[in-house]
C-alpha positions in Angstrom: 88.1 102.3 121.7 89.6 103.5 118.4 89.7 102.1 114.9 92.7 102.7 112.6 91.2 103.9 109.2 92.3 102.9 105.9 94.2 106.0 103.7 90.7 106.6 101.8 88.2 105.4 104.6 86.5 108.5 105.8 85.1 111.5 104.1 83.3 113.7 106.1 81.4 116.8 105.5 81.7 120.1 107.2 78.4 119.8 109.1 79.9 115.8 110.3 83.1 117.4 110.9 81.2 119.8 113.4 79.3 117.0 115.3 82.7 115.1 115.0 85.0 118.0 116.7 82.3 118.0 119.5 82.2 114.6 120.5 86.4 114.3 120.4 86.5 117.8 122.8 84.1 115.8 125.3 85.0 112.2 124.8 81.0 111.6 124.9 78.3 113.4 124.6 74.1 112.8 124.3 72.2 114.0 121.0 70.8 117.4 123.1 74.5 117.8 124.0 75.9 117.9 120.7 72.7 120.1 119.2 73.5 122.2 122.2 77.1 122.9 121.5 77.0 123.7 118.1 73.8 126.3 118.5 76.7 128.9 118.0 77.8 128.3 114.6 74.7 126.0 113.3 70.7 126.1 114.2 70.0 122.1 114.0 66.9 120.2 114.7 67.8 117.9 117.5 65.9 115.2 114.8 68.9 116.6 112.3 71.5 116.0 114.8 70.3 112.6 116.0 69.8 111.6 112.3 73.3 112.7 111.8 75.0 110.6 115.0 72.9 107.5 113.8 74.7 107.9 110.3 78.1 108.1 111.5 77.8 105.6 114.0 76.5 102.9 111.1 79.5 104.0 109.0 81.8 102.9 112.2 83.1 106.6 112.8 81.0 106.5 116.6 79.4 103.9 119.4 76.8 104.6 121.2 75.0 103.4 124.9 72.1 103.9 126.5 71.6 105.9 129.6 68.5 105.8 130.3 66.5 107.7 127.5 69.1 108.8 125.7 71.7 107.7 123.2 75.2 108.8 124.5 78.0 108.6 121.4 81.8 108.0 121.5 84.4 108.6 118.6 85.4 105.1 117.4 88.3 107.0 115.2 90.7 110.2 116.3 90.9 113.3 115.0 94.0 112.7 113.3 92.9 109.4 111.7 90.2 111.5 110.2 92.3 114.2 109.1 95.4 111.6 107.8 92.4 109.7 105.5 91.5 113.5 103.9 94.0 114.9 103.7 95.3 111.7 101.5 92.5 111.6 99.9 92.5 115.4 98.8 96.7 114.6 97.6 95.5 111.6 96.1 92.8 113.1 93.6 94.3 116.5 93.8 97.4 116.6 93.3 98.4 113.2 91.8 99.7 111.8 94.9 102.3 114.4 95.4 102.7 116.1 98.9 105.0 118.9 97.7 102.2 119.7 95.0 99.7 120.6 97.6 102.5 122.6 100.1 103.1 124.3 96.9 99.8 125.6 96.8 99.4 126.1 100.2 102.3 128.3 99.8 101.0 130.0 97.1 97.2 130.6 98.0 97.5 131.4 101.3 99.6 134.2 102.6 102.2 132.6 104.9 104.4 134.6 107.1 108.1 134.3 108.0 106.8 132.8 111.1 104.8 129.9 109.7 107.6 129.7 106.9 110.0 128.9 109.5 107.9 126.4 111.4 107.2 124.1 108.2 111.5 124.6 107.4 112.0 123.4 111.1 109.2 120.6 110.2 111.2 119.4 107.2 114.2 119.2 108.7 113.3 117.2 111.4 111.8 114.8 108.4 114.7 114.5 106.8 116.8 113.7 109.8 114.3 111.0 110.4 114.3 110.0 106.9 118.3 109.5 107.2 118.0 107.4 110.4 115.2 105.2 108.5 
């Protein structure tokens, strides 16, 4: 079951991010599980990883149940709750508050094709249409 987070609720480091992405690509998954599928990209101590999934689950971000030995965890939030409450949160303290500010610098730090250019035009159009109908 998901929570709906407030605009500031959840900051999350890369590393919780990782063990985060996991778990909302498998719905659930056991300590061993997660420390397996990030062996790729990180080397964690399954005493890390549990440590970790204990943390986030006490902040309200996970659940947990027990089958047999093991501790099996469930996102409590979605990935684009997370990613609404930083994203505000980086505008917020960023950028004063001010969306266009930060797709400003997107703009001007990252090298965006006429591809992507056309995608975010065909993105604000359809927000303004909805904007009208509001």
């Amino acid at each position: 079951m998901e929570q709906d987070l407030d605009s500031a609720d959840v900051s999350l480091s890369e590393l919780q991010l990782g063990l985060m992405r996991v778990l909302w690509a498998r719905g659930e998954a056991s300590t061993a599980e997660v420390a397996e599928a990030l062996r790729g990209e990180r080397d964690l101590a399954h005493t890390t990883v549990a440590t970790l999934l204990t943390r986030l689950e006490k902040r309200g971000l996970l659940s947990s149940r027990r089958e047999g030995r093991a501790l099996l965890y469930t996102p409590r939030v979605s990935e684009a709750d997370v990613q609404r409450s930083m994203v505000g949160s980086l505008v917020d303290s960023l950028f004063a508050g001010r969306a266009s500010a930060l797709v400003s610098h997107l703009l001007d730090a990252r090298g965006v094709d006429a591809k992507e250019l056309a995608a975010l035009q065909a993105l604000l159009k359809q927000r303004k249409l909805e904007a009208r109908h509001d």
